[in-house]
Backbone as CSV, one residue per row, in Angstrom:
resi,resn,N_x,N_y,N_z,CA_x,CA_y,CA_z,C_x,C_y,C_z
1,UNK,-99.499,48.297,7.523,-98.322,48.763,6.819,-98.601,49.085,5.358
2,UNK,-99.918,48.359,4.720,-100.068,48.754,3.603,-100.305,50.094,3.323
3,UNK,-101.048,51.093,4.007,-100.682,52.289,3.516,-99.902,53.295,4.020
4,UNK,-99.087,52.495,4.353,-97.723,53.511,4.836,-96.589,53.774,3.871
5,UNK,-95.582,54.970,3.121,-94.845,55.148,1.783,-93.987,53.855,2.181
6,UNK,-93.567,53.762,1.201,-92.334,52.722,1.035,-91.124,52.967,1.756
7,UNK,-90.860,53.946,1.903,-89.544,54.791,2.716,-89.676,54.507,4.299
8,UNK,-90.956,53.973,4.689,-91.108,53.786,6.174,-91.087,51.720,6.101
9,UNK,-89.889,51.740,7.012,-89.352,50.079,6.639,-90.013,49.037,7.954
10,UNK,-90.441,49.806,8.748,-91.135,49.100,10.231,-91.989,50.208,10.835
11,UNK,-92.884,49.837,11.554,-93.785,50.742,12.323,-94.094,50.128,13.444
12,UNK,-93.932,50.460,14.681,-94.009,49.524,16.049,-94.995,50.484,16.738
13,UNK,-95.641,50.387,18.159,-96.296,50.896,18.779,-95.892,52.484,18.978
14,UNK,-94.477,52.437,19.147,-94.042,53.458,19.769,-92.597,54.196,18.491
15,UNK,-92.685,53.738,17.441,-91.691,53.922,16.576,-91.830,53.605,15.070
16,UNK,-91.213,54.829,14.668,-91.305,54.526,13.015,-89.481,54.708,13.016
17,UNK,-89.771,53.499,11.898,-88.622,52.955,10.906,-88.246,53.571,10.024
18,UNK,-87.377,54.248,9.280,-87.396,55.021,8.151,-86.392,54.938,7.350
19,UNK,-86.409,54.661,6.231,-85.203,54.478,5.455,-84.988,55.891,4.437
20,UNK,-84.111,56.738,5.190,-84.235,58.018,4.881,-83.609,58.165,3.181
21,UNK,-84.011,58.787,2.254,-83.748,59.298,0.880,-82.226,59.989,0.753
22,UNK,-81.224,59.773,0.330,-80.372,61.003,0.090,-81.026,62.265,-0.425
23,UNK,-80.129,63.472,-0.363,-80.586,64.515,-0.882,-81.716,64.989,-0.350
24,UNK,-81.974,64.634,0.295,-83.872,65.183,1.576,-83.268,65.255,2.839
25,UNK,-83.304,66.881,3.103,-83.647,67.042,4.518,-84.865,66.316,5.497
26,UNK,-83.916,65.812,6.570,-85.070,65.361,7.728,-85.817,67.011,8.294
27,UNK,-85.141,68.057,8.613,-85.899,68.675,8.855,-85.622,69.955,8.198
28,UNK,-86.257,71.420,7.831,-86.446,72.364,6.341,-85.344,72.722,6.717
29,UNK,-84.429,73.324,5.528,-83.366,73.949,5.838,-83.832,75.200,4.802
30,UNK,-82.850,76.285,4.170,-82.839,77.636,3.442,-83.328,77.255,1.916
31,UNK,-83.031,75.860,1.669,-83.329,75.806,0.230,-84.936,75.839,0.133
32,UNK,-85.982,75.478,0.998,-87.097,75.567,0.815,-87.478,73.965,0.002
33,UNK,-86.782,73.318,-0.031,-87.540,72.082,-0.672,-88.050,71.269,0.715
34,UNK,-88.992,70.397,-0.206,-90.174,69.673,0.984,-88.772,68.772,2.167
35,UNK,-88.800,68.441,2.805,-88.253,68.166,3.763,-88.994,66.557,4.403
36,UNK,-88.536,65.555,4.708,-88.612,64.111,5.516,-90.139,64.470,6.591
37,UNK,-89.257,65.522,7.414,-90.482,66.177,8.694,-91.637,66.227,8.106
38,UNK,-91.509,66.664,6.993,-92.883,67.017,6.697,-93.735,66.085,6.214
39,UNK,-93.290,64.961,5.966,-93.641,63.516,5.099,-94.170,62.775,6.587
40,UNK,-93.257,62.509,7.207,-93.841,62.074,8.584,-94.903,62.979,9.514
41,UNK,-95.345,63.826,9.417,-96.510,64.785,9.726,-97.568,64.155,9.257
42,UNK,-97.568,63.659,7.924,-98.662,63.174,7.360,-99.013,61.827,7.779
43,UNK,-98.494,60.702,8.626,-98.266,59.449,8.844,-99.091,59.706,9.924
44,UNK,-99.691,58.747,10.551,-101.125,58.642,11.673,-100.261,58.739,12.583
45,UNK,-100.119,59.526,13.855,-99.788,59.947,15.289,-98.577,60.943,14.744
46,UNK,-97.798,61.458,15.587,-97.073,62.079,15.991,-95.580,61.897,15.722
47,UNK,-95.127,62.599,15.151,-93.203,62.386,14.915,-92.061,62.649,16.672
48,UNK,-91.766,62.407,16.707,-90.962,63.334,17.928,-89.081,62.840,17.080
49,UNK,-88.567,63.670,17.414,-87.240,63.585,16.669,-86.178,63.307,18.141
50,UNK,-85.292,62.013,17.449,-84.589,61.293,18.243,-83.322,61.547,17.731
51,UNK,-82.952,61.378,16.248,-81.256,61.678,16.039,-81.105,62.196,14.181
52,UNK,-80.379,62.592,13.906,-80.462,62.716,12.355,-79.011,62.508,11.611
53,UNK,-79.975,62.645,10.189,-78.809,62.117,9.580,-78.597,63.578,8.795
54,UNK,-76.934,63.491,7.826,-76.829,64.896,6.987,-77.934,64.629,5.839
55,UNK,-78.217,66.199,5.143,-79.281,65.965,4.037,-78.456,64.604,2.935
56,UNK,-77.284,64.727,3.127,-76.833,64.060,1.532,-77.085,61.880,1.907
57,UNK,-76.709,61.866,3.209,-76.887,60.684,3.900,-78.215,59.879,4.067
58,UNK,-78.198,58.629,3.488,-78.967,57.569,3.438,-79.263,56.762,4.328
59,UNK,-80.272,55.665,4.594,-80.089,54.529,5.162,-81.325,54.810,6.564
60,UNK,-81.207,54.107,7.917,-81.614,53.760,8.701,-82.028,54.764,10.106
61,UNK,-82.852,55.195,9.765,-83.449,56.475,11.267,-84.594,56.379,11.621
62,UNK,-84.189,56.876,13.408,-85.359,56.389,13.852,-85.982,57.521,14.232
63,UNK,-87.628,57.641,14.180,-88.284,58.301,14.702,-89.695,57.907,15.571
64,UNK,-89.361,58.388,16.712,-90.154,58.213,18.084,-91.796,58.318,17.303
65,UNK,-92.608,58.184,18.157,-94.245,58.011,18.150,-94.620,58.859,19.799
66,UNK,-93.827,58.837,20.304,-94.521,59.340,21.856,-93.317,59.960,22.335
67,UNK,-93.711,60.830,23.348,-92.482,61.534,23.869,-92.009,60.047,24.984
68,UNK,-92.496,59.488,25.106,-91.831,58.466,25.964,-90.118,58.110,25.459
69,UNK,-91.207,57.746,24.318,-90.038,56.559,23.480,-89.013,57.331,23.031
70,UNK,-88.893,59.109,22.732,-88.035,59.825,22.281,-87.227,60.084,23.474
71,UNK,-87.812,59.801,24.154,-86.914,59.869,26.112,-85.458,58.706,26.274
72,UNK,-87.076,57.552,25.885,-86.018,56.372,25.950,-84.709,56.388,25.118
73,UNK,-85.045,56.829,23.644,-84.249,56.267,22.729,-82.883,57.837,22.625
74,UNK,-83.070,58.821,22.899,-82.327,59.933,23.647,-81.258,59.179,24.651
75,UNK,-81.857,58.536,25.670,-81.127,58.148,26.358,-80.577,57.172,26.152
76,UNK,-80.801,56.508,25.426,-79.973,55.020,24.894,-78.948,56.030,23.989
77,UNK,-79.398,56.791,23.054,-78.288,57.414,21.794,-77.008,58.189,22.725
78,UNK,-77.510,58.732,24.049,-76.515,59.213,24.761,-75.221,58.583,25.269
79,UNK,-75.913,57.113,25.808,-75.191,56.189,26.825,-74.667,55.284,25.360
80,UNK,-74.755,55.534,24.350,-74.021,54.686,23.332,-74.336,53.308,23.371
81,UNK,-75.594,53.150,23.512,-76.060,51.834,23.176,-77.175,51.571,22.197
82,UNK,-76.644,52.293,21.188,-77.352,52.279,19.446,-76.245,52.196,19.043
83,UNK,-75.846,51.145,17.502,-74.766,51.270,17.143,-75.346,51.418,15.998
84,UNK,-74.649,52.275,14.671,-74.788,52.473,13.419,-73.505,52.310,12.838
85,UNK,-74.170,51.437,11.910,-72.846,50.934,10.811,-73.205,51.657,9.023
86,UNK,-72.165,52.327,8.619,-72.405,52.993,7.566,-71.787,52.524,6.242
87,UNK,-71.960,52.242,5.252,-71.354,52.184,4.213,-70.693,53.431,3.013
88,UNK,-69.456,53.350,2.608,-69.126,55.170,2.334,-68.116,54.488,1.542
89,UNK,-68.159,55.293,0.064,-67.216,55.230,-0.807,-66.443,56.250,-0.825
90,UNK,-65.263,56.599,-0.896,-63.923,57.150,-0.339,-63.061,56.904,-2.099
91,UNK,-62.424,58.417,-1.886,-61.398,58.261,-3.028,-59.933,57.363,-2.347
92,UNK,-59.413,57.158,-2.838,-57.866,56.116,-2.546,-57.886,55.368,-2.466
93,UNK,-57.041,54.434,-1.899,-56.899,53.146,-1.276,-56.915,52.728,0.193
94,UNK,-57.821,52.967,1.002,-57.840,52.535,2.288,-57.369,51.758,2.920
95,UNK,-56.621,51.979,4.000,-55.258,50.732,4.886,-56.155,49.616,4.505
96,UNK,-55.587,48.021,4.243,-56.786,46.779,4.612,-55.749,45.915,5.649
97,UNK,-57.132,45.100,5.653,-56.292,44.326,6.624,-56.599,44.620,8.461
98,UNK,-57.572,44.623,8.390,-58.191,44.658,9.827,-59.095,46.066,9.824
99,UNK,-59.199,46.430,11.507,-60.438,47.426,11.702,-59.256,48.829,12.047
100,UNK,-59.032,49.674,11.541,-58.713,51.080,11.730,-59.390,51.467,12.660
101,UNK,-58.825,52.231,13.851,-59.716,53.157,14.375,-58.660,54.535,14.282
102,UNK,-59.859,55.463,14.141,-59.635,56.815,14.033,-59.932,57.711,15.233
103,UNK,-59.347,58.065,16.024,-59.839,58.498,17.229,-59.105,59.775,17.371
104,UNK,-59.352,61.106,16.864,-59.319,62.392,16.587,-60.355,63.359,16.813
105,UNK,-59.978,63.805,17.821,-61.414,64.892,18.473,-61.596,66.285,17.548
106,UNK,-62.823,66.735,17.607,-63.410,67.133,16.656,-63.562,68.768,17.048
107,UNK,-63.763,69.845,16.446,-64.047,71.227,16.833,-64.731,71.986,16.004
108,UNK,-65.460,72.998,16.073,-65.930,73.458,14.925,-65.301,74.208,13.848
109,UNK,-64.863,74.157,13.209,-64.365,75.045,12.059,-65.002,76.437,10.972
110,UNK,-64.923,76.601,9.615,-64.968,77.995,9.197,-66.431,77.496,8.253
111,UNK,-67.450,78.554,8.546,-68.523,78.001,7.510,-69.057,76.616,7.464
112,UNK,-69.586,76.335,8.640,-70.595,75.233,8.713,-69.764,74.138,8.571
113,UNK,-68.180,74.261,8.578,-68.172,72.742,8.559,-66.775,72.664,10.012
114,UNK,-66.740,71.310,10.289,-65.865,70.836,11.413,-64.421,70.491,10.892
115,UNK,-63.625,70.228,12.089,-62.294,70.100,11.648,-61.647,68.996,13.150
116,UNK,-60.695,68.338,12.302,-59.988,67.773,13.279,-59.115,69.289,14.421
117,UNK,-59.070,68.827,15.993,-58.651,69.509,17.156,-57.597,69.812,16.550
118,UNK,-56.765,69.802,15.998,-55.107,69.618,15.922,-54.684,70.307,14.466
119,UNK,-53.360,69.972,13.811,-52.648,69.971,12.392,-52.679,68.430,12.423
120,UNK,-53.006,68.511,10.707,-52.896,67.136,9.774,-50.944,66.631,10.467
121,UNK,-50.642,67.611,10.593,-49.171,67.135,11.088,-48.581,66.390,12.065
122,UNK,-50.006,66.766,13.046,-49.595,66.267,14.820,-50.615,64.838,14.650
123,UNK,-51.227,64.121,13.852,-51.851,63.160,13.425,-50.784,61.871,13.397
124,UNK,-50.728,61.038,14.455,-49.927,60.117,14.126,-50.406,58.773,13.968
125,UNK,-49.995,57.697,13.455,-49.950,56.125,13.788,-49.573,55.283,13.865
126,UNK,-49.858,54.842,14.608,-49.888,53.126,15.599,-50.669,52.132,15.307
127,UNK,-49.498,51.097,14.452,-50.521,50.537,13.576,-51.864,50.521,13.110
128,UNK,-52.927,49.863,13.590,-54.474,50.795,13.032,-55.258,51.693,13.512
129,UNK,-54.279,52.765,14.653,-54.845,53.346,15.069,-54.009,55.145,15.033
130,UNK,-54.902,55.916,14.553,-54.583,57.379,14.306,-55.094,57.905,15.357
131,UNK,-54.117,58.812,16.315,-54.102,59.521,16.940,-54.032,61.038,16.912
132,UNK,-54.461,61.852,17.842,-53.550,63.449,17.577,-52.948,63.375,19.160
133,UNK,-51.375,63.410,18.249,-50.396,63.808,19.437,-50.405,64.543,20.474
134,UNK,-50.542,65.963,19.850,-50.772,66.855,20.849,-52.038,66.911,21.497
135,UNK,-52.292,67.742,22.937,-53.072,67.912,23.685,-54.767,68.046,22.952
136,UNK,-55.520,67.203,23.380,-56.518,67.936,22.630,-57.569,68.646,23.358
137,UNK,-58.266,69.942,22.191,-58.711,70.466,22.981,-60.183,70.919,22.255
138,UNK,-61.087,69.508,21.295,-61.658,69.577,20.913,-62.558,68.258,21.412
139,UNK,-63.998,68.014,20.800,-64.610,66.800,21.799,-64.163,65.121,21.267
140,UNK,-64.430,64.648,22.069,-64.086,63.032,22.035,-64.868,62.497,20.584
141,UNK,-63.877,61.976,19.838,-64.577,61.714,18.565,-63.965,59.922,18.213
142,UNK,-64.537,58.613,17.819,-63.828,57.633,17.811,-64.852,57.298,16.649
143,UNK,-64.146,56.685,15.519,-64.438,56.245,14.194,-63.980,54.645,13.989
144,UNK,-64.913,53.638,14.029,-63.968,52.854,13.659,-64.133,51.860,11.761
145,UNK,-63.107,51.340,11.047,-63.471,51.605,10.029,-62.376,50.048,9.269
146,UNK,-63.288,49.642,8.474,-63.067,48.317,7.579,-63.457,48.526,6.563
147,UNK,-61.967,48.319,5.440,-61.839,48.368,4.263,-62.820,47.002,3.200
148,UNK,-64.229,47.193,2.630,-64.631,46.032,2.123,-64.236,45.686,0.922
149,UNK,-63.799,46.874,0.132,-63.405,46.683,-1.271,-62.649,47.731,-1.870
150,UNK,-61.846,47.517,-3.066,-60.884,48.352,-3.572,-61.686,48.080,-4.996
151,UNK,-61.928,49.270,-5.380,-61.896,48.990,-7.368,-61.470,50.486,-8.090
152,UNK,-60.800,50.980,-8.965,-60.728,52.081,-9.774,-60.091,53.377,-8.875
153,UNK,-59.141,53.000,-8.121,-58.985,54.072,-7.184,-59.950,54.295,-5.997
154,UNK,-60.724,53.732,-5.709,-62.102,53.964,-4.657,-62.250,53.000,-3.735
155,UNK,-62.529,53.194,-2.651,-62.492,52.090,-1.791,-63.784,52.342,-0.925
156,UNK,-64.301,51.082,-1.040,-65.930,50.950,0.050,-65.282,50.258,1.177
157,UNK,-66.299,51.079,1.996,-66.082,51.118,3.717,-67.018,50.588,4.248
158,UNK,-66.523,50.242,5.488,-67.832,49.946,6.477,-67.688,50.798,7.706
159,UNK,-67.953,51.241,8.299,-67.977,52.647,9.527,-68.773,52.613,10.186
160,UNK,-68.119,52.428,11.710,-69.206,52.932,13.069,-68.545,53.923,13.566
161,UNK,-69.163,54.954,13.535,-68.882,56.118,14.476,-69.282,55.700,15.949
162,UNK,-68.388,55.887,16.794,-68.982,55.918,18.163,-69.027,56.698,18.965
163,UNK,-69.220,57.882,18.386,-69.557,59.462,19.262,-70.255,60.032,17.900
164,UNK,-71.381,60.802,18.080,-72.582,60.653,17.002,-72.048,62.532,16.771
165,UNK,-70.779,63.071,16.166,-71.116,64.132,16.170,-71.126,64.459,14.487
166,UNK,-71.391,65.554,14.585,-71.737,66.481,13.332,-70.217,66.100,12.349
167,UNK,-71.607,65.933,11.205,-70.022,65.247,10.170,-68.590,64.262,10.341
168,UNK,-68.883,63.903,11.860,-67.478,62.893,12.145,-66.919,62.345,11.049
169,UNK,-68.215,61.487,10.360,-67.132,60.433,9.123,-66.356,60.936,8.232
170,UNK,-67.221,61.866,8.239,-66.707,63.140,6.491,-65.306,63.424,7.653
171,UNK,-65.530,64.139,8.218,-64.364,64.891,8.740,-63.128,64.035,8.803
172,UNK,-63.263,62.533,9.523,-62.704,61.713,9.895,-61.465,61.124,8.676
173,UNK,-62.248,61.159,8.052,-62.031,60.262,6.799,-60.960,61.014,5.435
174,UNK,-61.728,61.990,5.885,-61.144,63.488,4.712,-59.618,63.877,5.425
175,UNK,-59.970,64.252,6.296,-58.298,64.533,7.376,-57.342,63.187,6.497
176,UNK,-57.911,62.093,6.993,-56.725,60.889,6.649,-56.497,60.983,5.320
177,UNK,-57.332,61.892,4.183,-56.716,61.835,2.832,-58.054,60.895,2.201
178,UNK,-59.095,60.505,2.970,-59.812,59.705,2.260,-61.451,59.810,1.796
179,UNK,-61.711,61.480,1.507,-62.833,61.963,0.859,-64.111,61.153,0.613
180,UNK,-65.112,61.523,1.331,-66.179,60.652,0.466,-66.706,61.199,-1.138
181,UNK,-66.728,60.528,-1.768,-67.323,60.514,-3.033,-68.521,61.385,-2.668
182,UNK,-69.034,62.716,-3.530,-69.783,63.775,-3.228,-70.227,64.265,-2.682
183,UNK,-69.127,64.937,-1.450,-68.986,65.642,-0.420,-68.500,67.050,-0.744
184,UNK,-69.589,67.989,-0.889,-69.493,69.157,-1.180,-68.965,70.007,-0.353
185,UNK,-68.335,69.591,1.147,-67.813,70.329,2.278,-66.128,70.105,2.125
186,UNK,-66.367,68.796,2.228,-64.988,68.516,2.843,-63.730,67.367,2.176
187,UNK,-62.502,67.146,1.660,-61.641,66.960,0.763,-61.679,68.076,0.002
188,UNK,-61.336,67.728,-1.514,-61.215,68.658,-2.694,-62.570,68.891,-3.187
189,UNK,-64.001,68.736,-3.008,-64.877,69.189,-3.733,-64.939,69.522,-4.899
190,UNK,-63.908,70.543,-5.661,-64.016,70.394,-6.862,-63.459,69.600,-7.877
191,UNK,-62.547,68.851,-7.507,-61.851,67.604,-8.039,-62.427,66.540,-8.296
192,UNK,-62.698,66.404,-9.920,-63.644,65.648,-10.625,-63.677,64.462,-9.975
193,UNK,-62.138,63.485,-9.647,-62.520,62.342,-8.738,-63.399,61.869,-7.704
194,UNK,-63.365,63.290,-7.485,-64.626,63.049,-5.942,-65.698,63.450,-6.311
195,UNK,-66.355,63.705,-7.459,-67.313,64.205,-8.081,-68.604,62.466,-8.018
196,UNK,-70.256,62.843,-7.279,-70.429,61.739,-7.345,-72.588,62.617,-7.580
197,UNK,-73.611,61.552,-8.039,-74.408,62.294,-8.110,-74.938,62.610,-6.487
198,UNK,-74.276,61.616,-5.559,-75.010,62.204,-4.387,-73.815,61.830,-3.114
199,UNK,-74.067,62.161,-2.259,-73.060,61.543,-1.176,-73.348,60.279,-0.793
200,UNK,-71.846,59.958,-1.107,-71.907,58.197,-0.930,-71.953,57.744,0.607
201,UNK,-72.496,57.919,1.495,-72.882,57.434,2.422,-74.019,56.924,2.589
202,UNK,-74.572,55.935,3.367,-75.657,55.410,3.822,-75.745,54.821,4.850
203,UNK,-76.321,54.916,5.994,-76.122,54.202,7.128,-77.153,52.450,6.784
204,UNK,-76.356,51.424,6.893,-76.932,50.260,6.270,-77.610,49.558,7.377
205,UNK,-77.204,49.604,8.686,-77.805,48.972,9.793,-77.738,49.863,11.269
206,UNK,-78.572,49.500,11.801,-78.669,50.217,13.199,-79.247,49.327,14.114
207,UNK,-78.224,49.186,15.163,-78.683,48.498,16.513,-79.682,49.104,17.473
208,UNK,-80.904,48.940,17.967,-81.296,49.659,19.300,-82.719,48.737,20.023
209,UNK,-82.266,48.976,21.291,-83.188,48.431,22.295,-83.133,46.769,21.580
210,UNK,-82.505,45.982,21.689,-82.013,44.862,21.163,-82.855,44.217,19.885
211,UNK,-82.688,45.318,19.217,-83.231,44.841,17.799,-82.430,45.801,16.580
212,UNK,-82.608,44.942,15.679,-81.326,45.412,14.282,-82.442,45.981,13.381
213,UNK,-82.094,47.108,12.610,-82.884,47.574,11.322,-82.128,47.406,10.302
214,UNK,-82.448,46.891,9.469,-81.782,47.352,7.827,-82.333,48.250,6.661
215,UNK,-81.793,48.910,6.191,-81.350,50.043,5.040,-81.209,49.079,3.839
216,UNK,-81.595,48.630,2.900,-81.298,48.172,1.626,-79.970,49.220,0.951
217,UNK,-79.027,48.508,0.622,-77.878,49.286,-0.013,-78.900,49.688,-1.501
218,UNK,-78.868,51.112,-2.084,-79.790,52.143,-2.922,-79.302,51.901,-4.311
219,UNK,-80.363,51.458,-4.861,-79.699,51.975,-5.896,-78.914,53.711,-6.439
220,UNK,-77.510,52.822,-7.572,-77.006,54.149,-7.776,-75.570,54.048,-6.696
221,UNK,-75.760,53.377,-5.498,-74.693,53.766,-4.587,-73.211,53.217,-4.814
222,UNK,-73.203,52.021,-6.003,-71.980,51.721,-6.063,-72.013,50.620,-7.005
223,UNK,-71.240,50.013,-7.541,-71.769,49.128,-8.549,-70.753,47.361,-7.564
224,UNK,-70.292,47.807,-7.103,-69.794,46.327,-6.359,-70.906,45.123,-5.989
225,UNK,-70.329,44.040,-5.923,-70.528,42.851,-5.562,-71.712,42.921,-4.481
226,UNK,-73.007,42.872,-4.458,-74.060,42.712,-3.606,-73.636,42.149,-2.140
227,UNK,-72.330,41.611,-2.183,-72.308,40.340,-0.807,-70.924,41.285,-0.227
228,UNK,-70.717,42.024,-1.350,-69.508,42.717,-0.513,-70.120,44.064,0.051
229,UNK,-70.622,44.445,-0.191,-71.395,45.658,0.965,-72.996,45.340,1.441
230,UNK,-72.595,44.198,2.167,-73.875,43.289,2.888,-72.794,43.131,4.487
231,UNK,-73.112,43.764,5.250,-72.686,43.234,6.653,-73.232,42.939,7.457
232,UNK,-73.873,42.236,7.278,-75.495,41.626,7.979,-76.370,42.266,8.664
């Protein structure tokens, strides 16, 4: 392990650990800057790509060593037996007082980004749980979500998505009025409040094949209480 970068947090027979950078693509996109992929190219054997995170998103990903293990772990990410828990600072005040779930199916929307199936209108709730009323006719999307802290208007989260799609949390979260802190897609973007140097997300832990990884919360990501965005 000693000469492996610092950014790689475990290395197993069949798997690298990675505690991915904000602001770095896992794999090249149009801007032309160096890219994650290409960092793991350089690491002894072979990358094979199992799941990803957005460029702005932090924390805990895994990448295969053998096409085996990208088989296996494919099929575990399918059958929903990887769980990822995220940490995300949000403008407002977030419901407290237990676990929210958000369960609003998802569709694609205008210019690269997604949208709740429905109108913000047909969005209803039942006690901690937000629905869309009407018929839906976008894919199965379920968010579930605990308020850890309130300070300055901002509230830190804890978040498991449990359908792994494109932008869920952002989307999820933004619909209910609750923006992540420098999210250049989705809330108000240009509204200094939500103005942040990077997107406040990070995925802090990940369950798979019955073992836990941890993500060190980054510096920069928030200035709260060390024990309050620690969820073991």
């Amino acid at each position: 392990m000693s000469s492996l970068p610092p950014w790689v947090l475990a290395q197993q027979e069949d798997l690298w650990v990675v505690n991915k950078p904000s602001n770095v693509s896992l794999l090249g996109d149009r801007s032309g800057s160096a890219d994650l992929w290409q960092q793991l190219q350089q690491l002894p054997g072979k990358p094979y790509l199992v799941h990803r995170l957005d460029k702005g998103t932090s924390g805990v990903l895994l990448v295969a060593r053998s096409a085996a293990a990208q088989q296996r772990l494919t099929r575990a990410f399918a059958a929903r037996r990887v769980h990822k828990y995220y940490l995300a600072w949000v403008l407002g005040a977030f419901p407290r007082g237990g676990t929210v779930h958000i369960n609003l199916p998802l569709c694609r929307g205008r210019k690269s980004r997604y949208r709740v199936a429905g109108r913000r209108a047909d969005i209803s709730r039942s006690g901690n749980t937000f629905n869309v009323i009407q018929d839906r006719t976008g894919v199965e999307a379920l968010t579930r979500v605990r308020c850890l802290a309130q300070t300055g208007g901002l509230s830190l989260l804890l978040v498991k998505p449990f359908h792994g799609r494109t932008h869920q949390i952002r989307v999820h979260l933004s619909w209910l009025g609750y923006p992540l802190l420098g999210d250049t897609l989705y809330g108000n973007p240009r509204a200094a409040e939500q103005q942040a140097p990077r997107l406040m997300l990070h995925c802090r832990r990940l369950v798979a094949d019955a073992q836990t990884f941890r993500a060190a919360v980054p510096p920069g990501f928030g200035s709260a209480d060390p024990a309050s965005v620690n969820p073991g």
